[in-house]
C-alpha positions as CSV (number, residue, x, y, z in Angstrom):
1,X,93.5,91.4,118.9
2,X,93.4,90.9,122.4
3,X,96.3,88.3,122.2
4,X,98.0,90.8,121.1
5,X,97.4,93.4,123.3
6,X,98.8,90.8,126.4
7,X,101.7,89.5,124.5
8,X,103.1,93.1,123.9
9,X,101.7,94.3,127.2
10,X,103.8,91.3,128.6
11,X,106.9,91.9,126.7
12,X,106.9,95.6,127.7
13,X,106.4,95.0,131.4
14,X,108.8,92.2,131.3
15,X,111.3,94.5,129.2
16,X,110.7,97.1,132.0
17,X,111.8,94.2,134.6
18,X,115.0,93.3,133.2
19,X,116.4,97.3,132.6
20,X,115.8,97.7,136.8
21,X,117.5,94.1,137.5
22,X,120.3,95.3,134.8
23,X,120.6,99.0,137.1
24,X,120.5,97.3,140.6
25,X,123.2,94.4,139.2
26,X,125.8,97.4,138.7
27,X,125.5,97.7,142.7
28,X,124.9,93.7,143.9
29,X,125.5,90.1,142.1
30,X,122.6,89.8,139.6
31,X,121.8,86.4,140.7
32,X,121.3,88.7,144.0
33,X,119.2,90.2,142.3
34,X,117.4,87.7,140.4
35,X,116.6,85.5,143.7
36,X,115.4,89.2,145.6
37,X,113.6,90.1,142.6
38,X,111.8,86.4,142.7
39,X,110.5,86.5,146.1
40,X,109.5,90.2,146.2
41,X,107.2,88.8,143.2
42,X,105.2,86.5,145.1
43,X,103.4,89.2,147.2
44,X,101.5,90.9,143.9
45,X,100.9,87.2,143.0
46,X,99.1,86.9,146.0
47,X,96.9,89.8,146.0
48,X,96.1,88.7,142.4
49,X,95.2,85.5,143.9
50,X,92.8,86.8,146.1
51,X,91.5,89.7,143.9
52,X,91.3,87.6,140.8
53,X,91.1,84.2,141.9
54,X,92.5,80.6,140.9
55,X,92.1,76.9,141.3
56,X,95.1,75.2,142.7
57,X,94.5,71.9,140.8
58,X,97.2,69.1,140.3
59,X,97.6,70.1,136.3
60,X,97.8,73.9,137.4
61,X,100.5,73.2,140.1
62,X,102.6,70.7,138.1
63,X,102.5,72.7,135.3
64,X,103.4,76.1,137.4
65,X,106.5,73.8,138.6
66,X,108.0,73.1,135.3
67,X,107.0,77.4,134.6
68,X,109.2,77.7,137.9
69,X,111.9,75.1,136.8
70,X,112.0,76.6,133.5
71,X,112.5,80.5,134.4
72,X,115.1,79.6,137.2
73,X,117.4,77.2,135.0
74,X,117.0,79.9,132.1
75,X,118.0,82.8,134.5
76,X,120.7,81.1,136.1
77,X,122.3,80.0,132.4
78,X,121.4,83.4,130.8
79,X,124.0,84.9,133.8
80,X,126.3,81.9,132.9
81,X,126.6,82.7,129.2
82,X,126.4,86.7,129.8
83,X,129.7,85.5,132.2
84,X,131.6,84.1,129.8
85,X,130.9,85.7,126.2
86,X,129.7,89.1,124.4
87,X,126.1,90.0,125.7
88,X,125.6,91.9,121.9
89,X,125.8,88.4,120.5
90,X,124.4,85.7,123.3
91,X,121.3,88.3,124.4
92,X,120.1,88.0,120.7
93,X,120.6,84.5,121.2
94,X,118.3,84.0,124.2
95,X,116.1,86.4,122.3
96,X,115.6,84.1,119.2
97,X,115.5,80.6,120.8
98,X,113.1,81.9,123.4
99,X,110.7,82.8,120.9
100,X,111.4,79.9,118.0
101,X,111.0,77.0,120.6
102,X,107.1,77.5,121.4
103,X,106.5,78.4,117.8
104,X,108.4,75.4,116.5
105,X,106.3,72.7,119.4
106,X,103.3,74.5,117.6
107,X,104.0,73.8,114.5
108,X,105.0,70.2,115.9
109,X,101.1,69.4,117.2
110,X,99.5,70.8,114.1
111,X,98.9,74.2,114.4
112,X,98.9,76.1,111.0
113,X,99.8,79.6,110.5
114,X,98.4,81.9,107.9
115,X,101.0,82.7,105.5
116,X,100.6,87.0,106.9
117,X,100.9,85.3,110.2
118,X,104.0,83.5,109.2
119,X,105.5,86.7,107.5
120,X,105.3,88.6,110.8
121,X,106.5,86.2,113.1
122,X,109.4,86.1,111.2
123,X,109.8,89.9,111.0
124,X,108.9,89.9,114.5
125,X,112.3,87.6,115.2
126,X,113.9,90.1,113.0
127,X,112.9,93.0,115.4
128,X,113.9,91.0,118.2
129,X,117.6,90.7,116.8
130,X,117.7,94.3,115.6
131,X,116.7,95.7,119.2
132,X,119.1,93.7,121.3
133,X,121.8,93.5,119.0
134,X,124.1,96.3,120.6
135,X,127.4,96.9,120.7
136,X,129.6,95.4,123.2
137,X,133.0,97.1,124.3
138,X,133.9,94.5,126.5
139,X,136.2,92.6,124.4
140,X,134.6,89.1,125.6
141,X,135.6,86.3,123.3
142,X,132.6,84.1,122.0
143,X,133.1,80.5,122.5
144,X,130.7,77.7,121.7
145,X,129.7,77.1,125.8
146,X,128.4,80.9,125.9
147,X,126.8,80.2,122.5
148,X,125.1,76.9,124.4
149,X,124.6,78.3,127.0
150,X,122.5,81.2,126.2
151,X,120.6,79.1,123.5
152,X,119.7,76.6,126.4
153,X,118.2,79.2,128.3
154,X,116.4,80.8,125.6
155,X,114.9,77.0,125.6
156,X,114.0,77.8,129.2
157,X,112.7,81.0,128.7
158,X,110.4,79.2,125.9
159,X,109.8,76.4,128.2
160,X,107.6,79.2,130.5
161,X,105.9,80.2,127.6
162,X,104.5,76.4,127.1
163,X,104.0,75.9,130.5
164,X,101.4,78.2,131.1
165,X,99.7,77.4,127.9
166,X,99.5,73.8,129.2
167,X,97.6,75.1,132.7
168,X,94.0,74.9,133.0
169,X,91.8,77.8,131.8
170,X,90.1,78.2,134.9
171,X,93.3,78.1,137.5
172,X,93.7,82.1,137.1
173,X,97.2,82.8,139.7
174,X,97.7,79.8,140.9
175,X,100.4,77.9,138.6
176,X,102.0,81.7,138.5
177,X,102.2,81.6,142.3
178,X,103.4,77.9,141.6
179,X,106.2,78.9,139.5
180,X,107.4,82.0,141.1
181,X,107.3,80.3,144.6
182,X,109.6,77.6,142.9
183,X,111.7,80.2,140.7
184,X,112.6,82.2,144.0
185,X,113.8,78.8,145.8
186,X,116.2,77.9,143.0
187,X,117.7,81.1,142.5
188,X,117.7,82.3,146.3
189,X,120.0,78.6,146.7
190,X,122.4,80.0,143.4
191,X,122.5,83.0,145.3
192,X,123.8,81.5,148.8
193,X,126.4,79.2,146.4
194,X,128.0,82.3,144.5
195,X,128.4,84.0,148.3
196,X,129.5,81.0,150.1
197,X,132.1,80.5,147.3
198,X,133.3,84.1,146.8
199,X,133.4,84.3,150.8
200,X,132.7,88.1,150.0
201,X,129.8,90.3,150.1
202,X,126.9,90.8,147.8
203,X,128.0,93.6,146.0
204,X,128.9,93.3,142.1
205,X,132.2,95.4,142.4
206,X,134.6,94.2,144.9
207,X,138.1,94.6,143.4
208,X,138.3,97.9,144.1
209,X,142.2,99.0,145.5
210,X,142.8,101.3,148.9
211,X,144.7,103.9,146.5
212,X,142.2,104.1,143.5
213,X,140.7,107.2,144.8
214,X,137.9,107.0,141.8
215,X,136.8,103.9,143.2
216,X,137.1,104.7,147.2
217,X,134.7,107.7,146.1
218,X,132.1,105.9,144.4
219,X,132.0,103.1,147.3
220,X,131.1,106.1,149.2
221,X,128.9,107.5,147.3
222,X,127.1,104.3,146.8
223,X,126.5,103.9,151.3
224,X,123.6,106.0,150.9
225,X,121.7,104.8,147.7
226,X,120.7,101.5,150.3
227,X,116.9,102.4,149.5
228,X,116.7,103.6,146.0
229,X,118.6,99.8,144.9
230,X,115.7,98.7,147.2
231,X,113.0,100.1,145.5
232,X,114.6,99.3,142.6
233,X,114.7,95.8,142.9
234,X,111.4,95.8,144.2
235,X,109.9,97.5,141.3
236,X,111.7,94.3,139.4
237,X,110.1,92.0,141.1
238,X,106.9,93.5,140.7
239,X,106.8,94.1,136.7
240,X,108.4,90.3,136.6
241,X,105.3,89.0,138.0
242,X,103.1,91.4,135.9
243,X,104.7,90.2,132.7
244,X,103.4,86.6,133.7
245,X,100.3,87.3,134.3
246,X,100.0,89.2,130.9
247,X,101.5,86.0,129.0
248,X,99.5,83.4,130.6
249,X,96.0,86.0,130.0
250,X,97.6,86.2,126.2
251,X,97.8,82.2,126.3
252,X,94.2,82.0,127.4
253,X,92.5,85.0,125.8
254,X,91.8,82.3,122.5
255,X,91.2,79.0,121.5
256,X,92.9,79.5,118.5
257,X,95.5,77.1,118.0
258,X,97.8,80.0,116.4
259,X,98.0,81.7,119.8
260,X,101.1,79.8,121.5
261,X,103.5,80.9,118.7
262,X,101.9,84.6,118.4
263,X,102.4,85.2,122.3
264,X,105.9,83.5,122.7
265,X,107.2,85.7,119.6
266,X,105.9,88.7,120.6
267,X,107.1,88.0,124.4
268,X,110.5,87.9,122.9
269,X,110.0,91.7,122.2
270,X,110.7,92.6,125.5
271,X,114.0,94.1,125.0
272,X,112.0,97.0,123.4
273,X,110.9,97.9,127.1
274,X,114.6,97.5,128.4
275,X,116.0,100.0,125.7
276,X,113.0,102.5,125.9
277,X,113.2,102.4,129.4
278,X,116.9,103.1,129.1
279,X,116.5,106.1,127.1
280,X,114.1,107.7,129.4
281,X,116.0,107.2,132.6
282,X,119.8,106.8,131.5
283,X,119.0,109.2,128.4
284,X,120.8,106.5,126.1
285,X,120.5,107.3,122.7
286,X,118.6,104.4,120.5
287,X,121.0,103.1,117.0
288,X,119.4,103.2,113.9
289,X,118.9,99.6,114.2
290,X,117.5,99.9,117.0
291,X,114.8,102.3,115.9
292,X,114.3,99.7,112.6
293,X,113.2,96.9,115.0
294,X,111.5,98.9,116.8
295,X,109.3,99.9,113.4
296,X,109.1,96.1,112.2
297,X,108.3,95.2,116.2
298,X,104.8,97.6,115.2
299,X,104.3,96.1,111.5
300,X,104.7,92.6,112.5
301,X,102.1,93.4,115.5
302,X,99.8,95.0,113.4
303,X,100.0,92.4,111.4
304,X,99.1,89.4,113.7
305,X,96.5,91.2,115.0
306,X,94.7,91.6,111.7
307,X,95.5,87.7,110.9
């Protein structure tokens, strides 16, 4: 039950983390964001460290450094494939492979699933697929390097998951500090790249024309909202680091073998908290498919937690 309760908990927050870097990358680069987003997340890491302790052993930090290695070569090729293909098909994508690559290394060492736990992990993909399926009016053209691409960093995104399950028991924050340390140098050097390439600013919208008088507006508009896209990608940074710290609690919170693949599935729920978030704030409505995943996202929960 209490696996449970962190690997949803982590999904949510998580989910919550990527709707505020998807609002402030409408303003600056999202691998702006991403590297911002990375460091801000150290300083809740280290309160944790001090409020909740942790053993910086040579397991915990090695392992935190693949964590960190991981997450910053699956952010970087999630932006890649996003780039160059329809998110409604490469998001799933990420989705699936993020949560099918801990399950299958599971499965791989010997862990054996109840056949009710194997029924919901596979509903729970399902859900996944249903919630971040959306439609996608950007007339992007799928092409087997976005298709790569995004599977590849769904590996990366599972490649967290088994990360942390590999730390020790007893090193609480540290390989998280580890990782996110790590995660913020890569990204923050992607970041420098993409500027020192473009030779332009950070902002995400810079082909605006002198005589588009729609556009010379909003780049007005947008001189005072300098704070609110600060707090925004603040508040990004902090639910990131949350989300980690539920997932690697939801790692540790059992010594049954079965909890890897129940807390890298249900981490792949976190679109849930992007579109819920989304509906509240942006008052998007949710599609009726969306709504079904969101129903089998609860019966598959439900389910592993009475397996």
């Amino acid at each position: 039950m209490l696996t449970v309760l962190f690997g949803l908990s982590g999904a949510i927050v998580y989910g919550f983390a990527d709707f505020l870097g998807g609002l402030a990358s409408r303003r600056i680069r999202p691998v702006t964001v991403a590297a911002v987003a990375a460091v801000v997340g150290i300083a809740p890491l280290l309160v944790g460290l001090v409020v909740v302790g942790g053993t910086f052993s040579w397991p915990a930090a090695v392992w935190g450094a693949v964590a960190g290695l991981s997450g910053g070569v699956g952010v970087l090729l999630l932006y890649a494939a996003l780039a160059i293909g329809p998110m409604s098909v490469l998001s799933p994508v990420t989705a699936v492979f993020a949560a099918v690559v801990p399950v299958l290394v599971a499965v791989s060492r010997g862990t054996v699933l109840s056949p009710v736990a194997k029924g919901a992990l596979v509903v729970a993909v399902v859900a996944v697929v249903l919630v971040a399926l959306v439609r996608d009016a950007s007339g992007a053209r799928l092409t087997a390097r976005g298709v790569a691409a995004a599977a590849v960093a769904g590996c990366g995104f599972g490649g967290i998951v088994l990360a942390y399950d590999m730390t020790p028991t007893d090193s609480g924050v540290a390989p998280l500090l580890v990782a996110r340390v790590l995660q913020a140098v890569l990204l923050g050097a992607a970041a420098l790249v993409v500027a020192l390439r473009t030779g332009g600013p950070v902002h995400a919208t810079t082909t605006a024309r002198p005589d588009d008088a729609a556009a010379v507006r909003e780049h007005r508009a947008g001189r005072g909202r300098g704070p609110r896209l600060l707090v925004t990608v603040t508040a990004c940074g902090v639910f990131d680091a949350m989300a980690n710290v539920f997932i690697q609690a939801g790692l540790h919170s059992s010594d049954d073998p079965a909890t890897l693949p129940v807390v890298s599935v249900l981490n792949a729920l976190y679109p849930i908290g992007t579109v819920v978030l989304a509906g509240v704030v942006l008052r998007e409505r949710l599609t009726g498919q969306q709504w079904i995943g969101i129903v089998l996202a609860f019966v598959a929960s439900v389910a592993l937690a009475l397996a």
